[in-house]
C-alpha positions as CSV (number, residue, x, y, z in Angstrom):
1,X,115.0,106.1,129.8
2,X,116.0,106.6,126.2
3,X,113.6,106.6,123.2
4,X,114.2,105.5,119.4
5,X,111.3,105.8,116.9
6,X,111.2,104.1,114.0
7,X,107.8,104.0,111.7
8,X,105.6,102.3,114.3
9,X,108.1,101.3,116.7
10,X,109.3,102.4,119.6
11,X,112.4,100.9,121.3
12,X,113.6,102.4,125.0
13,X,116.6,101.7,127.1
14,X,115.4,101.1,130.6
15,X,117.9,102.1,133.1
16,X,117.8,100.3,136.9
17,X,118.2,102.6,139.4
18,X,119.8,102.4,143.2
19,X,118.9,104.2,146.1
20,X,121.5,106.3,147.6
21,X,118.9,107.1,150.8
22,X,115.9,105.5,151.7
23,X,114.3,106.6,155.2
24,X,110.8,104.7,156.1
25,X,108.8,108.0,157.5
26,X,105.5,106.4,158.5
27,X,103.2,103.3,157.6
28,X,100.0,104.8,155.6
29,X,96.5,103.3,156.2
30,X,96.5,101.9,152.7
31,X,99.3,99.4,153.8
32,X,102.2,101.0,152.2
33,X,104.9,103.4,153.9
34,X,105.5,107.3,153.6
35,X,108.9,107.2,152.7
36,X,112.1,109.7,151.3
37,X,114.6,108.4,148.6
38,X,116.9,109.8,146.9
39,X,117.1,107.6,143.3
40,X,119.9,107.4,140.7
41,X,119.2,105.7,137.3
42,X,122.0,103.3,136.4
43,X,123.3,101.9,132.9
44,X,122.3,98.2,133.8
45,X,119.2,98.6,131.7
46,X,116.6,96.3,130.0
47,X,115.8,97.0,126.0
48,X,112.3,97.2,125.1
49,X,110.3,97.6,121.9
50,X,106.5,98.5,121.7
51,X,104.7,97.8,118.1
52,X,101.0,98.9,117.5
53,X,99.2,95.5,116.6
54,X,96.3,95.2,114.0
55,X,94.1,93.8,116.6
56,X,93.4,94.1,120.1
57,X,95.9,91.5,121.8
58,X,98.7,93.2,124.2
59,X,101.7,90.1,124.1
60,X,104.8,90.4,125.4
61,X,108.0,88.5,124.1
62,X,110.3,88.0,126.9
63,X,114.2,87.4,126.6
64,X,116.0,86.3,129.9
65,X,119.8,85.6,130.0
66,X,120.9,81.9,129.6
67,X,121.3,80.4,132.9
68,X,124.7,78.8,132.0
69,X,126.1,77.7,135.4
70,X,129.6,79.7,136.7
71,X,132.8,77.2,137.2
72,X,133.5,79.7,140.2
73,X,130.0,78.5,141.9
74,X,127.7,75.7,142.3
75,X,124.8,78.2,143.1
76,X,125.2,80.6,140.2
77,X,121.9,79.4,138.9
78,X,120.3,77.6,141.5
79,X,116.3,76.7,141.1
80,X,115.9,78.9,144.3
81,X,117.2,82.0,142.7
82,X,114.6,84.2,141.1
83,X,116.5,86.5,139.4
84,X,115.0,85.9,136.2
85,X,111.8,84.0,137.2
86,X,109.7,86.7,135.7
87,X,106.3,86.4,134.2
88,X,105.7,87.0,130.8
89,X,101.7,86.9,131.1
90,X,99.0,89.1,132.9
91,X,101.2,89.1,136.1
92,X,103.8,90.9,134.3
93,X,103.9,94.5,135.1
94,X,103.8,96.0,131.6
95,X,101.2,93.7,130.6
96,X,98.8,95.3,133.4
97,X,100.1,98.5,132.7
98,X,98.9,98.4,129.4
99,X,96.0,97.0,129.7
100,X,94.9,99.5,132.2
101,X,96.7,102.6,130.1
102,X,94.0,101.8,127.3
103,X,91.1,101.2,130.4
104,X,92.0,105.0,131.1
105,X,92.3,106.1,127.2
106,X,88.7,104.3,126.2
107,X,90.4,102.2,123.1
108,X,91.3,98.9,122.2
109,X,94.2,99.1,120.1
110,X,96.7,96.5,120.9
111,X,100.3,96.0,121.6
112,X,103.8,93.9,121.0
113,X,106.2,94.1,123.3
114,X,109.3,92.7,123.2
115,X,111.4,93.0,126.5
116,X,115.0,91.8,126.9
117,X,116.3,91.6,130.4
118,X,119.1,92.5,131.9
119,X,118.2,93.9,135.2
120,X,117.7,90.9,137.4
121,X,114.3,90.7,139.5
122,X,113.7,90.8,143.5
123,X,116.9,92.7,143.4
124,X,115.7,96.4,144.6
125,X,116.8,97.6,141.1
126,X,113.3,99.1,140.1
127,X,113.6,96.8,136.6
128,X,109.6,95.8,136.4
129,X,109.0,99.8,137.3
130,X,111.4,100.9,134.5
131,X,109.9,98.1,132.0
132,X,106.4,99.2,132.7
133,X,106.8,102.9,132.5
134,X,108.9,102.9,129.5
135,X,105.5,100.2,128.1
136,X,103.5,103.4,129.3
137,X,105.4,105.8,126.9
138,X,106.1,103.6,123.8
139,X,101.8,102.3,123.7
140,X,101.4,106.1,124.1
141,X,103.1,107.1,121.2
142,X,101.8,104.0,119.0
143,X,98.1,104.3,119.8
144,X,98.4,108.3,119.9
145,X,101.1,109.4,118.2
146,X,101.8,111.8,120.9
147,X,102.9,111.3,125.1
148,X,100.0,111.9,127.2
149,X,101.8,112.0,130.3
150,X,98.2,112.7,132.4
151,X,97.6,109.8,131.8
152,X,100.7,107.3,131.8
153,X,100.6,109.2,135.0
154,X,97.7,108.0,136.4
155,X,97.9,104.6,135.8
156,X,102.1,104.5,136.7
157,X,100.5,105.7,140.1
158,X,98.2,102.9,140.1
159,X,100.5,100.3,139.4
160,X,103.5,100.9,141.7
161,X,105.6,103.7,144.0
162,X,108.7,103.8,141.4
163,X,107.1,104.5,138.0
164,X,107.2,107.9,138.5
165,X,111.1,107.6,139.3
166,X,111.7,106.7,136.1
167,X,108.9,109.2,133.7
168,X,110.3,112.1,135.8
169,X,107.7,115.2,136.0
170,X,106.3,118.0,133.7
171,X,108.2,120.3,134.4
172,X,111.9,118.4,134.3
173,X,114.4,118.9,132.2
174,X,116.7,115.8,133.1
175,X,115.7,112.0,134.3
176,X,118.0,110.3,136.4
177,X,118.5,111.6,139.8
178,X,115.6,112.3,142.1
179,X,114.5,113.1,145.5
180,X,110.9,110.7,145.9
181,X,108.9,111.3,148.3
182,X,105.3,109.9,149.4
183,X,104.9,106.3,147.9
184,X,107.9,107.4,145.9
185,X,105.8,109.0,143.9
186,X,106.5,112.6,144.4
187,X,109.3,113.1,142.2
188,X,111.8,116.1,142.6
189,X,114.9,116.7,139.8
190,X,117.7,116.8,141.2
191,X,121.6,117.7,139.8
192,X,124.6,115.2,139.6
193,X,128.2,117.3,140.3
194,X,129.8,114.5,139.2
195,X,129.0,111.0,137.0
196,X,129.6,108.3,139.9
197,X,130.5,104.6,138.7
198,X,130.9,101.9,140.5
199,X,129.3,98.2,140.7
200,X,126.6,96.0,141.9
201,X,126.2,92.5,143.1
202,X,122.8,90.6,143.0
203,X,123.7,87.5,145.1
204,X,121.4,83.9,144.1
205,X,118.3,85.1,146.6
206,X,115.7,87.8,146.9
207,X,114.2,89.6,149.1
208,X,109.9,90.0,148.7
209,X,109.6,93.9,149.1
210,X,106.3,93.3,151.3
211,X,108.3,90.7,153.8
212,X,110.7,93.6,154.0
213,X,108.5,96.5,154.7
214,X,106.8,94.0,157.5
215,X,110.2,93.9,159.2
216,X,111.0,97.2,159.1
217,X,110.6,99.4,162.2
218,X,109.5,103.1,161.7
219,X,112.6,105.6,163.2
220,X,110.8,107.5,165.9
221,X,114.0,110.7,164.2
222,X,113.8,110.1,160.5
223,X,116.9,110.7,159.1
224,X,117.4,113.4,156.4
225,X,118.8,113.2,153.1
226,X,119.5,117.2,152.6
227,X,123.4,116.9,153.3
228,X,123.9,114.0,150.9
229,X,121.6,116.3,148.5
230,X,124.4,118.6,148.9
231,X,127.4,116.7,148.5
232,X,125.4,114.9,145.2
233,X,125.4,118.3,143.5
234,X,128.9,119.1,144.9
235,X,130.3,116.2,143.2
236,X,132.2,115.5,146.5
237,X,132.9,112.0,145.9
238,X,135.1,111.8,149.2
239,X,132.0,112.6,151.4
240,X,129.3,110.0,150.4
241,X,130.2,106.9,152.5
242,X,129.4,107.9,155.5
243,X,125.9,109.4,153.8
244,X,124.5,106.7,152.3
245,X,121.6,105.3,154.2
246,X,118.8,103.1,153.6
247,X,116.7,102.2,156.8
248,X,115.3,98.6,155.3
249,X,118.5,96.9,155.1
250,X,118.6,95.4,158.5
251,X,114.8,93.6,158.0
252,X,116.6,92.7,154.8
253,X,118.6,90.7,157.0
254,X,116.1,88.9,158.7
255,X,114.6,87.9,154.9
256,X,117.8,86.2,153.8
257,X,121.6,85.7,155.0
258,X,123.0,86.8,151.9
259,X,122.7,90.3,152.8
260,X,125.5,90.0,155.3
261,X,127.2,87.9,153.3
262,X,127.3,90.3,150.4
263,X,128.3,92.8,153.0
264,X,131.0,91.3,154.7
265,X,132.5,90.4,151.1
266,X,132.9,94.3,150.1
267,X,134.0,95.1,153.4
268,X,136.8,92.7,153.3
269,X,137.7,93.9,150.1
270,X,138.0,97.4,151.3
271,X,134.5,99.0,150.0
272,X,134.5,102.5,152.0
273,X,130.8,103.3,150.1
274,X,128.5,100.3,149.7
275,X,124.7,99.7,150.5
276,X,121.8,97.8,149.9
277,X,119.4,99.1,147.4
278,X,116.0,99.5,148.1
279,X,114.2,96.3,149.8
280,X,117.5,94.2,148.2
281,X,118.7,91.6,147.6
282,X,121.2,93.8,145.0
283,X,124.2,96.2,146.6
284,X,125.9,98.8,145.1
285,X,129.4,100.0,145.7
286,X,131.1,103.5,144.7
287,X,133.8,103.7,143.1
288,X,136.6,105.9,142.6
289,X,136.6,105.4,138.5
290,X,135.7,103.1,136.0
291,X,138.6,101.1,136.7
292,X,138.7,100.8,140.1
293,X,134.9,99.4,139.7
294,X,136.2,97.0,136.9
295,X,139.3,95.3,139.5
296,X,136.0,95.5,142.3
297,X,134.0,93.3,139.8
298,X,136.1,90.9,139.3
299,X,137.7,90.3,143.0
300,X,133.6,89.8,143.7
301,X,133.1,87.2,140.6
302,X,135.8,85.3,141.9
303,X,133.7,84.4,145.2
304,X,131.0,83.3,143.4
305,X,128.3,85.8,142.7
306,X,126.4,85.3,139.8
307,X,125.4,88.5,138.7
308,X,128.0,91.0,139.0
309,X,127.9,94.4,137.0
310,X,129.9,97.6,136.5
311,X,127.6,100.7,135.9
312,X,127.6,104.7,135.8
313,X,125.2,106.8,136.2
314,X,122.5,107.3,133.8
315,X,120.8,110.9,133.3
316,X,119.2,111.6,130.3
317,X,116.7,114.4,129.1
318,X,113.5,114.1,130.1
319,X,110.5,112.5,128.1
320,X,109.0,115.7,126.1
321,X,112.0,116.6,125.2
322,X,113.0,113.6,123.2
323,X,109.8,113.4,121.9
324,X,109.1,116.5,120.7
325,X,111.3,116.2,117.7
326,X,109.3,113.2,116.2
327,X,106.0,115.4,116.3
328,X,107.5,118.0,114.8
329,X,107.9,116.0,111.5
């Protein structure tokens, strides 16, 4: 993420992220799954301004894009699609976040959010994770005037497995690219040889994370992600197609056709590196250079999709660092 302060308010670029490797280790007693992910932040991102409130009310003022219907579909915006069917009341994940952020700190200031999306939902993008934590830093610095990362840390645990993704740890210097492990909340920094580009296509369905997991079956041989750790900080562009990997996309399949379909599209068009990210619906392609992922884009708006974006990758310093110059003043 990337933080702009100005007199009491904070406003933060929230990055999506994909999931080059994801590998289901084991199901936990608590219901959720051990897995290992390796996590690149993307420049799709959501915008997102926190302002201290006289009182005690945390509100949050959503901005979704304009469903105008595509002439190249009929389902662009379909009432079935829940892209941006988001919540902008206690369900929403930066309202509970906040609420529970000043549970931990024992006050009762309050909060305005103001979040515009970009990052469509149900898409395995990580957007509510990135909204919340980002929420977790800016109330932080408005009802502090400082980053208590203890405890945005505690309640980012609380809340959900990719928080911690996206607040990076202590001891990081960059944000962006990560080897998660647990929950996904064991976060490990890792280095980019190269920036990668390329684009990704949310098609008009999604896929319930839960309903995923359910489908999945645990590899009795997990699969590893140390080579394609190696070719990442290589920069060996050439090598990643055949080592991507992400073990939920066939009980995606059973969730919703448009998996295949999504699949078969980039395939046809001649997509050597393509994958489903996280529990979908959203997949990602690699591409060569900016270019190449613009021509990609458009060949795939032409069949219809209605959310089709070109992206890079997105590493940025980590939390204290861009902080630290505001308390210095």
């Amino acid at each position: 993420m990337l933080l702009q302060k100005e007199r009491n308010v904070v406003r933060i670029l929230t990055p999506a992220k994909i999931n080059l490797h994801l590998e289901v280790l084991n199901r936990r007693p608590d219901s959720y799954h051990d897995i290992e992910t390796v996590m690149l932040a993307v420049s799709l991102c959501d915008e997102l301004e926190v302002e201290k409130r006289e009182d005690s009310r945390i509100t949050l003022d959503l901005v979704t894009p304009q469903k105008v219907p595509s002439s190249n579909s009929s389902f662009a915006f379909s009432e079935d699609d829940p892209a941006w069917n988001i919540p902008s009341d206690d369900k929403n994940l930066v309202v509970r976040a906040l609420k529970r952020l000043r549970e931990v700190l024992g006050i009762t200031s309050g909060a305005k959010i103001r979040l515009e999306k970009n990052i469509p939902a149900a898409a395995g993008l990580g957007g509510g994770s990135s909204d919340a934590a980002a929420a977790l830093v800016g109330a932080s610095l408005i009802w502090l005037g400082r980053f208590e990362r203890e405890a945005v840390e505690r309640v980012a645990g609380e809340i959900g497995s990719d928080l911690s993704f996206f607040l990076g740890a202590a001891n990081q210097s960059k944000v962006g690219l990560a080897l998660c492990l647990g929950r996904g909340e064991k976060v490990s920094e890792l280095n980019l040889g190269r920036e990668l580009c390329g684009v990704i296509a949310h098609p008009p369905a999604g896929c319930p994370t839960g309903q995923v997991y359910k489908n999945c079956e645990v590899p009795t041989v997990p699969r590893s992600s140390k080579r394609l750790i190696e070719v990442l900080e290589l920069g060996r562009l050439e090598d990643l197609s055949s080592l991507l990997w992400n073990r939920l996309e066939l009980a995606a399949l059973k969730v919703t056709p448009w998996i295949g379909k999504v699949a078969g599209w980039m395939d046809e068009l001649n997509v050597h590196a393509h994958l489903l990210s996280g529990s979908g619906s959203a997949r990602f392609a690699l591409c060569e250079n900016k270019e190449q992922a613009t021509e990609l884009a458009e060949s795939l708006k032409k069949l219809g999709l209605p959310r089709v974006y070109v992206w890079h990758s997105f590493i940025g310093p980590s939390i204290e660092a861009q902080v630290e110059p505001w308390l210095a003043v």
